[in-house]
N, C-alpha and C positions, 0 to 999 in steps of 0.2 A: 711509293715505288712507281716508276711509270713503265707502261706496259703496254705503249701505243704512241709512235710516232706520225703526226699527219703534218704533210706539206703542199707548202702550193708547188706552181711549177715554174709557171713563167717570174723571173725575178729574183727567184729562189736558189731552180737547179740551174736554171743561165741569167746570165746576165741581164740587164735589166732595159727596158725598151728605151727609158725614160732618158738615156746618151742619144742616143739616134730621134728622138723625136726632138730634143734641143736642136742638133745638128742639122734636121732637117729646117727648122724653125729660122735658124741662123743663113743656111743657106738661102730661103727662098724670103728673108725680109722680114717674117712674120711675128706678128710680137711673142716676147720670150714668154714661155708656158702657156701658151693657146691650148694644146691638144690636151695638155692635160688639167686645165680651167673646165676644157669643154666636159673630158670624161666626168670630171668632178661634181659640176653644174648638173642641178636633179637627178643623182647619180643612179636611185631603186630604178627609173623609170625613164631614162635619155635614149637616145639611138644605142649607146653602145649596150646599155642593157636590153635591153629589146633584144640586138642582136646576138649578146650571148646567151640567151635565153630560146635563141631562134625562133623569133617569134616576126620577125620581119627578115624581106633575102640581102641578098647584098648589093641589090640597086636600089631600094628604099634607107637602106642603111647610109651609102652613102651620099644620098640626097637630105636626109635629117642631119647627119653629122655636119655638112657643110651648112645646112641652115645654122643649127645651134652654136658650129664658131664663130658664124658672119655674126650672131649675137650677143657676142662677147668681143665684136672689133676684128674677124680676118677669116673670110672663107677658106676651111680645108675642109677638101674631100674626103670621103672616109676611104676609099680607096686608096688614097695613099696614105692613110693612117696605117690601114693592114698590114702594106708592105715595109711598116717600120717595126714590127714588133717581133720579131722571132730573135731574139737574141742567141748568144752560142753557151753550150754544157758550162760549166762551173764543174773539173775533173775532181776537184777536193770534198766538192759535194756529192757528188757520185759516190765516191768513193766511203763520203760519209756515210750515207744511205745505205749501201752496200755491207757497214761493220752494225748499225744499227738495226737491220735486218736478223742479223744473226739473235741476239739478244729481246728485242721488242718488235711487235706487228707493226705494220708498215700500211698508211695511206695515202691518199694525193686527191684532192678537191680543187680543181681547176677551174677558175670562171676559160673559157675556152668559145672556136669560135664553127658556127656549122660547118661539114666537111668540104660543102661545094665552096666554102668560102674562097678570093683569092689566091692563089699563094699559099694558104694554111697547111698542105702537107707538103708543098716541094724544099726537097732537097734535106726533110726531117724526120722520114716516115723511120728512117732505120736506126736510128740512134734514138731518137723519141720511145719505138718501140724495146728497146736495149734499156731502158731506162723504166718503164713503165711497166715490166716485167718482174722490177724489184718489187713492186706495190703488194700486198693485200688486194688491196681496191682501191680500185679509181672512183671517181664521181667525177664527169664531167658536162659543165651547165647546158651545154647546147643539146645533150642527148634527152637532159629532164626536164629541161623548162624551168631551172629554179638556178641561180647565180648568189653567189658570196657578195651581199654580208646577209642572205636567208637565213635566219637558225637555222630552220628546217634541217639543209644541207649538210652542218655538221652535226645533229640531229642523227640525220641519216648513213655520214659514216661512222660514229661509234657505235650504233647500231649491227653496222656488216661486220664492224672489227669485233664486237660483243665486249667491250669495254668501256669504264666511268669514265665519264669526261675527265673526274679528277687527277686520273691515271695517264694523260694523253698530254704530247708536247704539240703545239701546232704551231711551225713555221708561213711567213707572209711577209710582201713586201711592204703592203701596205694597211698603215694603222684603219681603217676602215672595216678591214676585212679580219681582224685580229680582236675583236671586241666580241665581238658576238661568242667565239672562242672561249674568251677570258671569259665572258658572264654565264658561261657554260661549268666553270672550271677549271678551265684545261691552262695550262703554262703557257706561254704566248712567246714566239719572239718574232721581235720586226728584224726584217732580218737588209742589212745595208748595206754588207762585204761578206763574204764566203769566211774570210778568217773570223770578223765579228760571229756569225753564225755558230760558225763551228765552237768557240771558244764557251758560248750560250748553250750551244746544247752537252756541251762535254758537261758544264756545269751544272743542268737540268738531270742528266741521265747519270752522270756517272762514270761514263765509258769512254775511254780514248779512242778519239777521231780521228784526229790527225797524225 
């Protein structure tokens, strides 16, 4: 029986970065999937970890990020990486969230970015918070220093949630970040489309979502 739903956010509850960084890619000549070759490329330990982890600010950040794509063939800045990633709500997921609440604990383990960052709260503080309110707990990287795919981190929230991993569904968009999960025990889904999602988890829990 499961008795702990944990999700990511970005990807998940919205939409996913990975259209607008194509778009930008196309736009500006660059070859197709740089930014996310680059996040890829020594992924524990690149700029973008680093920087989720806050462990570098955001003018180091993005002066490494533009090294590491000019090394893979086409400098981008990480500054304008930033400002591609905020995607919009996913209301069906919301919504999901919202009926799974009622029935199962509820968490959210976000790789996430420091607050001084960019761009990172305009224009999302109050819907983010509308949203984040459903949670149990949150965990997010920049506040502890540890980022997804750490076990630690999920670790750390079945822990707050006081539940077996094997009891626990964990949504992600990406297989990287969903392994550590699965080797935990926990039911896994990558998650591609909001209906995909939802169809996964109705089938994990039990409980009509939609």
């Amino acid at each position: 029986m499961i008795e702990a739903v944990i999700w990511d956010f970005g990807g998940v509850l919205t939409t996913s970065p990975f259209e607008a960084f194509a778009r930008f890619e196309t736009e500006r000549g660059l070859p197709a999937d740089i930014i996310r070759r680059t996040n890829a490329a020594n992924h524990l330990e690149n700029a973008w970890a680093k920087f989720e982890r806050a462990e570098v600010d955001l003018d180091t950040f993005d002066a490494l990020f533009a090294a590491e794509s000019q090394a893979l063939g086409a400098e981008v800045r990480g500054k304008d990486v930033i400002a591609l990633l905020f995607g919009d709500l996913r209301p069906e997921m919301v919504e999901a969230l919202r009926r799974i609440k009622q029935s199962c604990k509820t968490g959210c383990i976000t790789n996430n970015l420091p607050a001084n960052a960019t761009g990172s709260a305009a224009g999302r503080t109050l819907y983010v918070a509308e949203v984040m309110a459903l949670f149990d707990h949150v965990i997010e990287s920049a506040k502890i220093g540890l980022r997804k795919p750490d076990p630690r981190i999920y670790q750390m929230m079945t822990a707050e949630l006081g539940v077996d991993p094997k009891r626990c569904v964990y949504l992600d968009d990406l297989g990287v970040n969903l392994k550590p999960a699965r080797e935990m025990g926990m039911t896994t889904i990558k998650v591609t489309s909001a209906a995909q999602a939802i169809a996964d988890l109705e089938a994990a829990t039990g409980l009509k979502l939609g």
